[in-house]
N, C-alpha and C positions, 0 to 999 in steps of 0.2 A: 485885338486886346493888347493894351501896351504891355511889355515885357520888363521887370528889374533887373537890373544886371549886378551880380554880386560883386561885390569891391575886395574880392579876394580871388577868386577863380576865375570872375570875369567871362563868368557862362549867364546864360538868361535863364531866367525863373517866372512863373506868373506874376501876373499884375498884382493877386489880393496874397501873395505869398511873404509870409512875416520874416521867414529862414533861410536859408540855401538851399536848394533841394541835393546838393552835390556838398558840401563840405560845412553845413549847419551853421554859417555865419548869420547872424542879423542883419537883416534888410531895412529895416526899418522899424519904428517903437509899432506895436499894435493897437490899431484902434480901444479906447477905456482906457488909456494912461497905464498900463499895466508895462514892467520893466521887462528887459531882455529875458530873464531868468524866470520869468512867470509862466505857467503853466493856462493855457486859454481857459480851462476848465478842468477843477479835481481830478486826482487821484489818489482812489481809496483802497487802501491794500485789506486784506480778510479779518484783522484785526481791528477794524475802524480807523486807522493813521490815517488824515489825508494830508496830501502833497499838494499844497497851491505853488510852489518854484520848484524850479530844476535841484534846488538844491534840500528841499526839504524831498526833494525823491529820491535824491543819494544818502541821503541818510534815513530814510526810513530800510532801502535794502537793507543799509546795516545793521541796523536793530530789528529788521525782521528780516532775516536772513536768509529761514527754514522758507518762509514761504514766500519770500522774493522767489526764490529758485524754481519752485513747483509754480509761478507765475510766468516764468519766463520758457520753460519746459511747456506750460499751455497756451503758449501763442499770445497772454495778453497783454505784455509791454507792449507786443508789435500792432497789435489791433490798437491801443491808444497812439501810438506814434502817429499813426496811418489818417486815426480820428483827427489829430491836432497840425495835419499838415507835413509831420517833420517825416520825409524819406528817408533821410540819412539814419537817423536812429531805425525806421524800421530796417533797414538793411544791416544795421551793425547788429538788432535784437534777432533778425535771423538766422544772418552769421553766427554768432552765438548760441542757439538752438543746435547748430549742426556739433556742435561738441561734446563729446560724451561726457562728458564732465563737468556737472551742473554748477560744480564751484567754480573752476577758469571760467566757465562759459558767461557765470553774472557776474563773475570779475572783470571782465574784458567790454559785457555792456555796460558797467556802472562807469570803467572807465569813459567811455566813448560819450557819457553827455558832458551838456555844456555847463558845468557847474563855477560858481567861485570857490572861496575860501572855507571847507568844508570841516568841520573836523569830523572826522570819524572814526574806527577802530584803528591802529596801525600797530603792522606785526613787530614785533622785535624777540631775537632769540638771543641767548646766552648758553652755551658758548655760541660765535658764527662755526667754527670748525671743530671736530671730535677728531684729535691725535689722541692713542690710544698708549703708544710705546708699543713695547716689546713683551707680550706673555707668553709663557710656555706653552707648550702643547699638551690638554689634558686641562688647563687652568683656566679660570671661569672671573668674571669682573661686572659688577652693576653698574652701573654709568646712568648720568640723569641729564636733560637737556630742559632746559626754562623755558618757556614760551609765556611772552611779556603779551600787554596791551599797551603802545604805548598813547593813544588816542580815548575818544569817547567812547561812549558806546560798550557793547557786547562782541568780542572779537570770537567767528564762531567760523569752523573749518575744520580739517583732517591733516593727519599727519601718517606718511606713508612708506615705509621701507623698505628699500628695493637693493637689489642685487648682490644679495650676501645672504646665507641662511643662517651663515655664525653669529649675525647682529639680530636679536627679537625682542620685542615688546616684553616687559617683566612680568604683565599681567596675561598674558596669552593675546589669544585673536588673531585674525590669519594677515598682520604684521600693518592693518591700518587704526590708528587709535582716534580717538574723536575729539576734537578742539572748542572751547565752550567756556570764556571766562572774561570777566570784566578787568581783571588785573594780570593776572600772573596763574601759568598751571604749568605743574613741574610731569613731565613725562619718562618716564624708569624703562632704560633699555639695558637687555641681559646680552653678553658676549661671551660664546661660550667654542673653544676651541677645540675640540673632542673631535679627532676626525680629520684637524688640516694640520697638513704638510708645512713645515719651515718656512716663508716665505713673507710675503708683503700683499696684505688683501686690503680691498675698498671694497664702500657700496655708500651709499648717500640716503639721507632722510628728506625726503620731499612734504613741503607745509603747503597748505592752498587754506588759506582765507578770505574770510569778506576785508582782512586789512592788507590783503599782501600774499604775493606768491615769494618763497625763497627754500633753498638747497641747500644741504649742510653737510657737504663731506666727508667721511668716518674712515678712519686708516689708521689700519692694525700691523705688526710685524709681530710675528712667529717665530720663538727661537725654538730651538732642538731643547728636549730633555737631556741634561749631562746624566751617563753612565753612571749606576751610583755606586757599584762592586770596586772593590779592589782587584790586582793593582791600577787597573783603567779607568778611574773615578775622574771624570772631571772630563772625559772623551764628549764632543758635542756635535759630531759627524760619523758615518762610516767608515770615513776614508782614516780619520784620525785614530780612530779604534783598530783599522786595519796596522795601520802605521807601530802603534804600539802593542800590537797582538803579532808583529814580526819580531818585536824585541824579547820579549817573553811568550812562547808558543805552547809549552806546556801549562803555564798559568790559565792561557784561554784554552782549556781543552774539558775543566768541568762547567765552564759560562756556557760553552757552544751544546756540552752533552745534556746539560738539566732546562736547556730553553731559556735561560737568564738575556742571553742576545736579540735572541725571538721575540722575547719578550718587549725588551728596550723600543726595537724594530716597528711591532707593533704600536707601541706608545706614540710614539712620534707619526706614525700615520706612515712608514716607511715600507715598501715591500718587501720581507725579508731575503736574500737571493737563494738561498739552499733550498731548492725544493723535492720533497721525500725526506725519508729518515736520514737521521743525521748521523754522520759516521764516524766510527769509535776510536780514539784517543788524536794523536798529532795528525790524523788523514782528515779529524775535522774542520782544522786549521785549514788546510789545502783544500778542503772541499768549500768553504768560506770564501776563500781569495777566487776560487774560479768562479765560484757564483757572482761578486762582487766585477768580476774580468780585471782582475789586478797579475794572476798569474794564469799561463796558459793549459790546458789539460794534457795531459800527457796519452801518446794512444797507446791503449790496453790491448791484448790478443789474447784471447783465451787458449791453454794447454789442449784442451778438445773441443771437436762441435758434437761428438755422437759417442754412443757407450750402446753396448748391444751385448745383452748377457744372456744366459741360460743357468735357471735354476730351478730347482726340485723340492717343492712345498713341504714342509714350510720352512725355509735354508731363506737366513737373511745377506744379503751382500751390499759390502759398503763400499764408496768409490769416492773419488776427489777432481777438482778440476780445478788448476789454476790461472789467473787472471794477471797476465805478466806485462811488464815495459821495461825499454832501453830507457830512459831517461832517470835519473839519478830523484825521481817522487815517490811521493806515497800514494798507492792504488786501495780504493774503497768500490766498494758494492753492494747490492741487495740482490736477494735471488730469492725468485718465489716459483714454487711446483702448482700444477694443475693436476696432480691425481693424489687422491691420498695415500698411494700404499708406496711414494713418491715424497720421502720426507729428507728434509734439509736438517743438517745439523746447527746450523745458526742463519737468522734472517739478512744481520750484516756483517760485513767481514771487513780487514782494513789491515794490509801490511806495506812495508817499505819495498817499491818493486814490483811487488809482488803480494794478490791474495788470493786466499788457499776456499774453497767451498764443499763442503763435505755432504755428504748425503749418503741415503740407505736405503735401498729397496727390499720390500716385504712382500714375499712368495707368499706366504699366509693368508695376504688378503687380497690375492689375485685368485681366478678361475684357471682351471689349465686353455692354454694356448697362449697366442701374443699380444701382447700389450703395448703400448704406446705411452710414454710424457714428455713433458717438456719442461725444463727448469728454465725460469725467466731472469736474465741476470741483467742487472743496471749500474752500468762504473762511471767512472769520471767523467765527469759534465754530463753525463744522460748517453752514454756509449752504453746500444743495447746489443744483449748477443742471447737466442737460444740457443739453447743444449738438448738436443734431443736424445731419451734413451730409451731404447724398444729392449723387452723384456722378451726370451720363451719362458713358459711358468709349464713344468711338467710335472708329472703324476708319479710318488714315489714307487719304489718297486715294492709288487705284493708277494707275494707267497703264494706257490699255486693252488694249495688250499685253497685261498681266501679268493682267488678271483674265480674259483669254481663253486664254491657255495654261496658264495653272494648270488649269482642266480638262481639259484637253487631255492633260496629259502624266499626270496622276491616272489620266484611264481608262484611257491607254497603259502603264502599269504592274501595273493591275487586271487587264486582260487578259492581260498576260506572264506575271504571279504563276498566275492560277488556271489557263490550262492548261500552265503546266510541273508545278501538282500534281497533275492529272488526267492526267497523262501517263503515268505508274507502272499505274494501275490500268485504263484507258480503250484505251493503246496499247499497253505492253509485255501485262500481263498477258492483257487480255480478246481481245486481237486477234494475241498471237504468240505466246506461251507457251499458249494456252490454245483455240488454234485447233484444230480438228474435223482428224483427220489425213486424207489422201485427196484433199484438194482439188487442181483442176488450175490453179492459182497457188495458187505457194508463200507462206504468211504472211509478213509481214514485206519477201517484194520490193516492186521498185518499182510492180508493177501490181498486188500488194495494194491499194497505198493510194487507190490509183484507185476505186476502189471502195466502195460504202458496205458498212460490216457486215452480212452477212445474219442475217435472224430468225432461220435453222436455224442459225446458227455459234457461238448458246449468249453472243454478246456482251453481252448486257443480262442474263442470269444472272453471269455472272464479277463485271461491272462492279459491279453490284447486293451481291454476297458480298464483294467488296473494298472498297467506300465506306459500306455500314450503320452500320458500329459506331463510325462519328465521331460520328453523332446521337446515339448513348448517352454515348458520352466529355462531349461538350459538355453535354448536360442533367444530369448525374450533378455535372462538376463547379461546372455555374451555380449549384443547390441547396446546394455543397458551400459555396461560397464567399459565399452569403448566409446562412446560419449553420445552415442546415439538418438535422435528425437523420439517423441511417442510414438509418429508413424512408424520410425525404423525400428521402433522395439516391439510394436506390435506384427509387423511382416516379418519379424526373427520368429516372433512366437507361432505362428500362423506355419512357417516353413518347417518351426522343429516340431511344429505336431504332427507334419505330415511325415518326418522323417521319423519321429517316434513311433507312430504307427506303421509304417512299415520295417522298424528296427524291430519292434515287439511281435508280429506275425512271424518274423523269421526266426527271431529265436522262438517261439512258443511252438514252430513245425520242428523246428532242429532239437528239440526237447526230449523226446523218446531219446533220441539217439546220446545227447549229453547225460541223460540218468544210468545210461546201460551199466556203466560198473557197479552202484552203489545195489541194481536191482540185481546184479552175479553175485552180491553181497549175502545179501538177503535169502537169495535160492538154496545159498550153500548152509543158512540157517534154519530152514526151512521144516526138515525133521525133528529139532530140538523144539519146535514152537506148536504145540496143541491147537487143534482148529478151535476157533472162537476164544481162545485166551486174550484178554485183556479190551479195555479200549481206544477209542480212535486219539485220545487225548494221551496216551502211553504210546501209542506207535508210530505219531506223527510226529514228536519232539526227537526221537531217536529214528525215524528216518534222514529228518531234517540234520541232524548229527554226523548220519550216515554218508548220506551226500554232498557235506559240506567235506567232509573228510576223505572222500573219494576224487573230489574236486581238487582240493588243496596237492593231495597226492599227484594228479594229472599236470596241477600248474607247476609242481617243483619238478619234476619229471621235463618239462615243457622248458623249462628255463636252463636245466642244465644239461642237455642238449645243446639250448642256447649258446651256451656258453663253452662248451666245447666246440662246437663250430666255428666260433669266433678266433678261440686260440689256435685251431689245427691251420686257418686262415691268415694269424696273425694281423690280423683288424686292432687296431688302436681306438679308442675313443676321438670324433674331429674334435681337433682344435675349435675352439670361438674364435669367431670372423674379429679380426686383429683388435680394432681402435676401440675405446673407453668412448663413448658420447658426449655424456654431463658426468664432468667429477664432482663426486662427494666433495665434503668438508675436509681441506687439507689439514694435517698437523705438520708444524714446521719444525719438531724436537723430535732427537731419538725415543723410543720406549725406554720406559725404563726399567 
C-alpha cells in the first residue's frame, strides 16, 4: 500500500489518510470537494447543533459548553475522532479526559483542533490585578472584580479562590463562584481581616472558561491598630509602646492593671507576653518588659522554704515569707495554697526588691495530728518556689472532770440505746408474744421476769429469726456503698447473714447472764408486788425500763473505768496519719 508522507513531520501515513496521523496537517483535499476544515461526516451535539467544519465544532463547544464537557468526560469526541481518521485529536481528546477538570480539560481539546478564524467567547477581566493597600486589623472591605465577554457567544466557567481565607466570596459558598454571561458579570469578594497579624498577605483568583484560562493576584498589607489611650495614642508596635511606657511608667501602670494593653494585643492578632495575673502597680511595667525580653529578670530567693509549727485548737497563727533580690528591680508574685485551712493573705504581691506574702493557718479546721501544705509561689519570669509548711494541730487541755465523764456518760448512753433495740425482739417478741402456751406463770407478768428464759420456751429460736437479717442488711449495703457490683453486694449479703446468725445465737445464750442485774432489781421488789397484780402489758413496758436502766448503768460504769485506765496509763489519743489527700476548696483571704 503506497504511503503519504506529510510535508511537515515527514513521517508516512496511509495511503487513503486525509490528515497526519502524528501532527493533524493535511495531506490532501478529500475525495467530494469538501475543504481542509470539513468534517467527513456530522456532528451532533444533545441539543441538535450540528458541526459539518472544524470550526462550527469549536463553536458549538462554546455555546454548549455544559454539555460539550459531559461529551468529552464520556469518551465521545474521542470515538468520533477515531470514526473520521484523525489520531491526533483522539490522543489530545484523551489526554484531556485524564484531567480532573472538565473545564481545562475541554479547554485544552478545543484548543488542539484544526480551526480558522473563530470567533468565540473570549475572557477579559477588570481589574487584571487586586492591590488592596493597607487595612487595619479588625477592618473589613468589599471589592468587586468584572468578568467581561469580550467575543461571541456565551462565556461560561468558574471562578476560584485560593490561598487566603481572609479573601471570600460576598455571597458565601465554599470560595468557587460560577461564570455564565453573554456580556459582563460583576463578582463581589469580602476581605476581612479579623485574626491576621501586621504583615503583607497574597492569594489569587483563578477563572477557567470556555474563552480563556487567567489568574488575578490579590495583595493585602496589614497595618497595626494605633493605641488609642492616652498618653500612648498613636503607638503602632510593641516595641514603640515599650519605648514610651519607659518614659512614663506610672501612667502605663492602670493600661497594663484594667487589661487595656491586652486588650490592644489581642486586637492586632498579637500574643500578649505576660502570661498569669498581672502584677500590681510599677512591678507591671517590669513584668511587661520581661515578657516582651526587652529587660532581664532578676533572680528572686525566697526568705524560707519550710515553717513547721504547733498549735492547739482552735489558736490561729500567722506567718510571712519574703521573696528577695540583689539587683536594684521590682519583685512580683502569685502564691496559691492547696489546703484550705492554709489561707493567703493576698493572691498577688509586688515590692521594690523585695515581696512580702502573708498567710494564716487555722487549727479550727484541722483534726488533731499533722498536717502537711504547700504554698505555690510564681515570681519573675515564671521563677517557681514551694513553701512547704507542716502543722502539729493538738488537743486543748481538759479538765479532769471532763475527760473522766465524758466516758462515763458515752457508755451511759451505749447501754440505754442497745437495749431499748433489743427490746422489740429479746422481750416483746421472744418472751411474750412468742411464749409456749400452758405455762404456770403467765408471760409477760411480774414473775415472768423473775426468771431467766428457759431452753424449752423456744427463746433463743424467736430471738435468733428476728435479729439475723440485720447481718445481711449491713454487709449487702457496706459492699453497696463501696462501689460494689450486684454480685459483690449480694455475697456481702449472703456473708452478713451468716455472721448475723451467729452474732444473734451468741447473744440470745449470753442473755440470762446480761439481764441478771435488772432481775436482782425486780427480786428486791418482789414483796411489795401481790401475786397476780396487774398485766403483761403493765409489767413488760417497766421491765423494759428496767433493763434499759440497768444497762445504761453497766455501760457508764464500763466507760469510766475506761477512762481511768487510760489516764493512770497516760495514753493520748493517735495522731491521724500526717498528709491531707484531696484539698477542699481553698480560700485565699483572711476571715473576717
Amino acid at each position: 500500500m503506497p504511503l503519504n508522507t506529510c510535508p511537515r513531520c515527514q513521517r508516512a501515513n496511509p495511503a487513503d489518510a486525509v490528515y497526519c496521523h502524528h501532527d493533524g496537517m493535511a495531506l490532501r483535499v478529500p475525495d467530494g470537494g469538501q475543504g481542509v476544515g470539513s468534517l467527513p461526516h456530522e456532528f451532533v451535539f444533545t441539543s441538535g447543533r450540528r458541526c459539518r467544519t472544524y470550526d462550527d465544532l469549536v463553536q458549538g463547544c462554546h455555546y454548549e459548553w455544559e454539555d460539550a464537557r459531559v461529551l468529552l468526560r464520556k469518551g465521545v469526541f474521542a470515538q468520533y475522532m477515531a470514526s473520521i481518521g484523525r489520531m491526533d485529536l483522539v490522543r489530545a481528546a484523551k489526554e484531556s479526559q485524564t484531567n480532573p477538570d472538565l473545564d481545562i480539560a475541554l479547554h485544552a481539546f478545543v484548543a488542539a483542533l484544526p480551526v480558522g478564524q473563530v470567533q468565540g467567547p473570549r475572557l477579559e477581566l477588570s481589574p487584571r490585578r487586586l492591590v488592596l493597600g493597607t487595612l487595619l486589623a479588625g477592618e473589613n472591605r468589599s471589592i468587586a472584580l468584572t468578568v467581561s465577554n469580550g467575543g461571541k457567544g456565551l462565556l461560561q466557567g468558574k471562578l476560584t479562590v485560593s490561598g487566603g481565607d481572609w479573601l471570600r466570596l460576598a455571597d458565601g459558598g465554599d470560595g468557587v463562584c460560577a461564570l455564565k454571561t453573554a456580556r459582563e458579570q460583576q463578582v463581589r469578594l469580602r476581605v476581612e481581616t479579623r485574626g491576621l497579624t501586621p504583615k503583607t498577605y497574597g492569594c489569587k483568583l483563578t477563572i477557567i472558561t470556555n474563552g480563556g484560562i487567567a489568574e488575578v493576584p490579590v495583595r493585602l498589607d496589614v497595618g497595626a491598630l494605633p493605641f488609642p489611650r492616652a498618653p500612648f495614642q498613636g503607638a503602632g508596635s510593641a516595641r514603640g509602646l515599650a519605648e514610651r511606657m519607659r518614659q512614663q511608667p506610672k501612667q502605663a501602670v492602670p493600661l497594663l492593671e484594667n487589661g487595656e494593653i491586652a486588650r490592644w494585643f489581642a486586637a492586632n492578632g498579637w500574643t500578649y507576653p505576660v502570661q498569669g495575673p498581672t502584677a500590681k502597680g510599677v512591678a507591671a511595667v517590669q513584668q511587661f518588659f520581661e515578657g516582651l525580653g526587652l529587660s532581664r529578670p532578676p533572680v528572686v530567693v525566697p526568705s524560707e522554704s519550710e515553717f513547721r509549727l504547733t498549735l492547739v485548737s482552735p489558736e490561729v497563727a500567722t506567718r510571712q515569707v519574703q521573696l528577695r533580690t540583689s539587683s536594684k528591680k521590682w519583685v512580683y508574685a502569685t502564691a496559691d495554697s492547696n489546703r484550705h485551712w492554709l489561707r493567703l493573705a493576698a493572691a498577688t504581691v509586688s515590692g521594690a526588691q523585695q515581696a512580702v506574702i502573708g498567710f494564716e493557718v487555722d487549727a479550727s479546721l484541722m483534726d488533731e495530728g499533722l498536717h502537711e501544705g504547700t504554698i505555690q509561689l510564681t515570681a519573675n519570669a515564671g521563677q517557681q518556689f514551694a513553701l512547704r509548711v507542716v502543722v502539729d494541730v493538738r488537743r486543748p487541755q481538759e479538765p479532769f472532770t471532763r475527760r473522766l465523764l465524758r466516758p462515763f456518760f458515752t457508755g451511759l448512753l451505749l447501754g440505754l440505746l442497745s437495749r431499748l433495740c433489743l427490746a422489740l425482739p429479746g422481750d416483746l417478741l421472744a418472751r411474750v408474744l412468742a411464749a409456749p402456751p400452758g405455762d404456770e406463770v403467765p408471760s409477760g407478768s411480774f414473775a415472768s421476769w423473775l426468771r431467766e428464759p428457759a431452753p424449752e420456751s423456744g427463746f433463743v429460736k424467736w430471738f435468733v429469726l428476728a435479729t439475723w437479717w440485720v447481718g445481711a442488711l449491713l454487709g449487702a449495703a457496706w459492699l453497696w456503698r463501696r462501689g460494689g457490683r450486684a454480685t459483690d453486694v449480694a455475697c456481702g449479703a449472703v456473708a452478713g447473714a451468716v455472721a448475723g446468725l451467729l452474732g444473734a445465737a451468741t447473744l440470745a445464750c449470753l442473755w440470762p447472764a446480761l439481764d441478771l442485774p435488772p432481775r436482782l432489781v425486780w427480786t428486791g421488789l418482789r414483796k411489795a408486788v401481790p401475786d397476780g397484780a396487774g398485766s403483761a402489758w403493765l409489767w413488760t413496758p417497766l421491765w423494759v425500763l428496767t433493763a434499759s436502766a440497768c444497762w445504761a448503768v453497766l455501760g457508764g460504769v464500763a466507760g469510766l473505768a475506761l477512762g481511768l485506765s487510760r489516764l493512770r496509763l497516760g495514753v493520748r489519743p493517735k495522731p491521724q496519719a500526717a498528709v491531707e489527700t484531696a484539698p477542699p476548696s481553698r480560700r485565699n483571704l483572711f476571715r473576717p
